[in-house]
N, C-alpha and C positions, 0 to 999 in steps of 0.2 A: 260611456262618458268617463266611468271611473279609469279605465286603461289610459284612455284618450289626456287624460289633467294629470295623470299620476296620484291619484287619490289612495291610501291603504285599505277605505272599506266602503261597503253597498251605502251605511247610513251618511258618512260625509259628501260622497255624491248626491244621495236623497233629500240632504238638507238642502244644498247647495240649490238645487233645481225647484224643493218647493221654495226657497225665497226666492227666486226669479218667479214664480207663478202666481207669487204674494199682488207683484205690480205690474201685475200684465192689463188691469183694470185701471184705464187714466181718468185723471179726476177731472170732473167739467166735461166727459165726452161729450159729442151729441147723441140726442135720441134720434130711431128710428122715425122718418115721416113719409109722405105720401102712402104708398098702399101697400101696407105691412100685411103678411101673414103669418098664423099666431097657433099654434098646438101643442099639444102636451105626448110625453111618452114614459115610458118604463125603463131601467136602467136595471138590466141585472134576467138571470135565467130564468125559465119557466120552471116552476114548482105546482105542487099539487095546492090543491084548495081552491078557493075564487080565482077567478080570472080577469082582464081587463082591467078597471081602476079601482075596485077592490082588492086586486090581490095585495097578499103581503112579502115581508122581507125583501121589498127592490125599492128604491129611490126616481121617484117622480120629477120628470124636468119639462120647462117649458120652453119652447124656442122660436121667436120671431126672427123673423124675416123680412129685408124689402126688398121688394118691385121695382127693377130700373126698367121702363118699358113696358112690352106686354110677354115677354119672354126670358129676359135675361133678369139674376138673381144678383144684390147688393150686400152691405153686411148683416150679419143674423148677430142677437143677442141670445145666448142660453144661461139657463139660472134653473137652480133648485127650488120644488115647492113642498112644501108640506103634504097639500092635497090637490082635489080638483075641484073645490071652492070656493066660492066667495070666502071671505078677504083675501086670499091669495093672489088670484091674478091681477084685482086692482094694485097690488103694491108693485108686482111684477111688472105690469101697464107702464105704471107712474115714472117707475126707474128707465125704462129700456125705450119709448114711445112715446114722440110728442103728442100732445093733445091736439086735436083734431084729424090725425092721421084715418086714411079710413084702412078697418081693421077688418080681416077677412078669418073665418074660424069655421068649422065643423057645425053641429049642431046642438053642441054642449049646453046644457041649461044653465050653464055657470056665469055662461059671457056675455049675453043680455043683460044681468044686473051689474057685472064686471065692466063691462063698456060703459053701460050709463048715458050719458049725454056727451062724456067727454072724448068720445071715437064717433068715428061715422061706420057702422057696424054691418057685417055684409056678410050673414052666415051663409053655411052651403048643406045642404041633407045629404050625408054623403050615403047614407044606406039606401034612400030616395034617389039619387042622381042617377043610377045604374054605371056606373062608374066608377074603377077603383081608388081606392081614397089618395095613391102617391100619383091620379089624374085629376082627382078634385082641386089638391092641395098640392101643387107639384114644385113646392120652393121646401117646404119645413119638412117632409118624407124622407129624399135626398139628403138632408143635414144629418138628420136621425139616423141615416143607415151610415153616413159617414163615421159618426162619432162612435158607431159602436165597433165598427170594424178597425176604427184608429185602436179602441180600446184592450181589440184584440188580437190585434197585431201589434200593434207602436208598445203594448204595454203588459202584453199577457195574459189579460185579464185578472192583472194583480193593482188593483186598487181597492182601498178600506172606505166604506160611505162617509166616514168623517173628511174627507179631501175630494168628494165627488167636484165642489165649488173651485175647487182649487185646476184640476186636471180639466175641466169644462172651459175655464180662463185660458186655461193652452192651446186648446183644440179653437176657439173660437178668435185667438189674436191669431196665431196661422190662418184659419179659415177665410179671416177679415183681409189677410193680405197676399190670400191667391194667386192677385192679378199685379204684384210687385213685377217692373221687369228689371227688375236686382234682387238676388238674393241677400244680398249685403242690406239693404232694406230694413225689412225684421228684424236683423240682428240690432242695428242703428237705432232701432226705437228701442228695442229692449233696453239695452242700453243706459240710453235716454233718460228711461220712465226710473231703471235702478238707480241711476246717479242723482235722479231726482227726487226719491222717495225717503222718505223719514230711516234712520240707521236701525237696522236689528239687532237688538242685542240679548243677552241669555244664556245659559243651558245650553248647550248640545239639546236640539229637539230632542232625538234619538232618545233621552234618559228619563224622557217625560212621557208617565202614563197615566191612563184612566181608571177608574175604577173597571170591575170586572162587568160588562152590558147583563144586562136580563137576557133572562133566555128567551131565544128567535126575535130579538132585538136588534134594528139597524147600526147601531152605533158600534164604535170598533174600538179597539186600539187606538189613543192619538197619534203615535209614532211608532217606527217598527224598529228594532233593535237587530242588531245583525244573525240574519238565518232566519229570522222571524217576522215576519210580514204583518204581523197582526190578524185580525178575524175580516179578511175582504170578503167582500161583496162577489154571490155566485155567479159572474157571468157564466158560466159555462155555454152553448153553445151559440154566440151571439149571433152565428151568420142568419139567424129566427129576426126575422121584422127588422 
């Protein structure tokens, strides 16, 4: 992109791209309804210590999905969580899925008090099924391998967890518009949505940083300076799950 605009450096392109990912998120969308499916994954390489949803140093995300049919797949919403927890996914719920939706999930103890009354709630025992989990759960799997392989290809696997939210908005307004038959499409909303969005003004991101993180802390660099990428997140060998 920088060659392509005639830009002089990595961070004037980099700003330039995170304020287009700024309003990739329209206001008023709608929520996901009818028969949404709903799970969580890791974001980042395997290291030593705990494993599964205790492990640490990786970035937790959630990602729904709808059901067009009994086969074919609709748009997905994905979003960062803290944990795998109560309060989290009811907020996660709230924002991304109508209420009454019926909500399909694994067998997580979280999303029984998460769902509540305001889903129609349809877990599956995927250790129980005898079946593998991307045939239990065969719409949010697929996503999950998508976005990691986007992340490691499309991008190096050079992203900082302070912008996980941000690069997740990109993958998921492309994702959403798969089935455009214009590529001209996407670019028209984008568009759209920047002409429409309140102005940004400031600093060069670029010259704005953070305090130095704790040590084996997620947090990063807020912006990268040129040659300098800040403390990203290890994806290292993502083609794993």
């Amino acid at each position: 992109m920088k060659l392509m605009l005639g830009f002089s450096s990595d961070q004037t392109a980099w700003a330039m791209l995170h304020r287009y990912r700024s309003v990739l998120v329209r206001p008023g969308r709608e929520r996901l309804h009818g028969y949404v499916e709903m799970d969580e994954s890791f974001l980042g390489a395997p290291q030593p210590g705990k494993r599964d949803r205790g492990a640490a140093g990786k970035v937790l995300i959630a990602i729904a999905i709808k059901h067009v049919g009994t086969t074919n797949l609709g748009c997905a919403r994905v979003g960062v969580v803290e944990n795998a927890w109560v309060p989290e996914f009811p907020r996660f719920l709230l924002e991304n899925v109508e209420p009454g939706a019926t909500l399909i999930t694994d067998g997580l103890r979280s999303y029984p008090t998460a769902v509540g009354t305001t889903y129609t709630h349809e877990p599956i025992n995927v250790k129980g099924s005898d079946q593998l989990a991307h045939e239990t759960l065969p719409g949010v799997h697929p996503v999950v391998s998508l976005i990691k392989r986007w992340q490691l290809g499309t991008h190096q696997t050079s992203i900082e967890a302070d912008h996980v939210t941000a690069y997740l908005n990109e993958f998921r307004f492309s994702f959403n518009r798969r089935h455009s038959h214009s590529r001209g499409i996407p670019f028209f909303r984008l568009t759209e949505l920047a002409v429409g969005s309140p102005r940004v003004s400031g600093e060069p991101t670029a010259k704005k940083r953070c305090p130095s993180p704790p040590e084996g802390s997620l947090r990063a660099w807020c912006e990268p300076r040129s040659g300098d990428y800040g403390k990203s997140l290890n994806w290292g060998d993502a083609r794993q799950g």
